[in-house]
C-alpha positions, 0 to 999 in steps of 0.5 A: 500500500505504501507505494500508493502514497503521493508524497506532498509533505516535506521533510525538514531539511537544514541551512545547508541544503536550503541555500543548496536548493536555492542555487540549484533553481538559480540554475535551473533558469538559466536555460528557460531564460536564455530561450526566453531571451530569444524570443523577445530579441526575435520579435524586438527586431521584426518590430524594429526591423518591420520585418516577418521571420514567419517563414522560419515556422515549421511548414508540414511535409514541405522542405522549406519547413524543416528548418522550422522544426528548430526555428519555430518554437521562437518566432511569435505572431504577436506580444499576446502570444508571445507573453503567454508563452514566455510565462508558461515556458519558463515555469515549465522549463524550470520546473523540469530542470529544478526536479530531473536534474539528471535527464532533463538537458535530455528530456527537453532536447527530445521534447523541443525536436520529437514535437517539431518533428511530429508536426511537420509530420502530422500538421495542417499545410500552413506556416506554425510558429510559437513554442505552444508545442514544447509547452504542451510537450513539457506540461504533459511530461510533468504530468504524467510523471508525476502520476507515474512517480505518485509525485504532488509537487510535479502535479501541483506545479503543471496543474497550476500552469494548466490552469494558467494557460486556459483550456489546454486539454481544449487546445489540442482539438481543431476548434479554431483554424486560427491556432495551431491544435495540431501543434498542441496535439503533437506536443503532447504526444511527445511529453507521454511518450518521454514521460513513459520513456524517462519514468524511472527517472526524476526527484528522489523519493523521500521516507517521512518519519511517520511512514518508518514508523509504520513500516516499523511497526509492521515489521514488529507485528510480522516479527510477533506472528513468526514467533508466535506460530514457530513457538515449540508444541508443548503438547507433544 
């Protein structure tokens, strides 16, 4: 029963591993932020420029849209689009590198290029830009792991963000034309399929004091019962 336990509730932890903590998030910003940064100095000089890179979006089963596959998760139609991307993606991207210190430079690698992939695989023939795909990928990776591994902190973070980013379970449906669902749709396909991949890989599972006490204590019971049925027969 005990691996049926979410576990929310932290432990106690010393000065040390605070300060720890807190330059290992530092860290964990470095890459959301330096992409983030690129998405607001590529719309700074379309705007200054008065010029368009969306032909630098990703162009289903069309060469000229394979380039896009790396280019188009940072062009953005508009500063709408655009900060509503950025929020989400940073709050995503740090959480996977704060929690999955470990596989996440591979996890988000994969995610950035299998959903690109899929998209120029699978999408409608129009140009898509925006990094709506690798957002979608992300929050179903956190997700799904987070189900996988019984984890409420993953949960309760992507859950947030879910809800932030309005209807996302809406986004990968062709209700409007004008968005790019199948870009959603292939995200999400890339996040369950890394999250089934990398399942065994994520934040430690941490012992609180009151599960050792019960698995003490059921220890001792089960102690008492061997005893208690290997006692000699004194009838004999």
């Amino acid at each position: 029963m005990n691996n049926l336990i979410f576990r929310y509730y932290p432990q106690p932890i010393s000065d040390e591993d605070i300060l720890l903590e807190k330059k290992i998030f530092k860290y964990s910003m470095v890459i959301p932020m330096l992409f983030i940064l690129t998405f607001w100095l590529i719309k700074i000089i379309e705007i200054t420029l008065d010029i368009h890179f969306i032909e630098l979006g990703n162009y289903p089963r069309h060469l000229k849209g394979l380039t896009g596959i790396l280019t188009s998760p940072l062009i953005h139609s508009n500063f709408a689009h655009l900060i509503g991307n950025s929020t989400s993606f940073l709050i995503l991207a740090t959480t996977l590198f704060f929690f999955y210190r470990g596989v996440a430079i591979k996890v988000f690698i994969l995610n950035y290029l299998i959903s690109g992939f899929l998209l120029w695989l699978i999408g409608r023939e129009a140009w898509h830009i925006g990094a709506s795909g690798v957002i979608y990928g992300l929050t179903t990776f956190l997700l799904l792991s987070g189900i996988i591994r019984h984890d409420l902190r993953l949960l309760t973070i992507s859950l947030i963000v879910t809800f932030l980013y309005g209807g996302f379970i809406w986004g990968i449906f062709p209700i409007d034309p004008e968005i790019s669902w199948d870009g959603h749709l292939s995200g999400a396909i890339s996040g369950i399929f890394l999250a089934i991949v990398f399942h065994k890989y994520g934040p430690p599972q941490q012992k609180y004091d009151w599960e050792e006490e019960s698995e003490l204590d059921v220890e001792s019971d089960e102690n008492e019962a061997y005893i208690e049925n290997n006692k000699p027969d004194k009838s004999q």
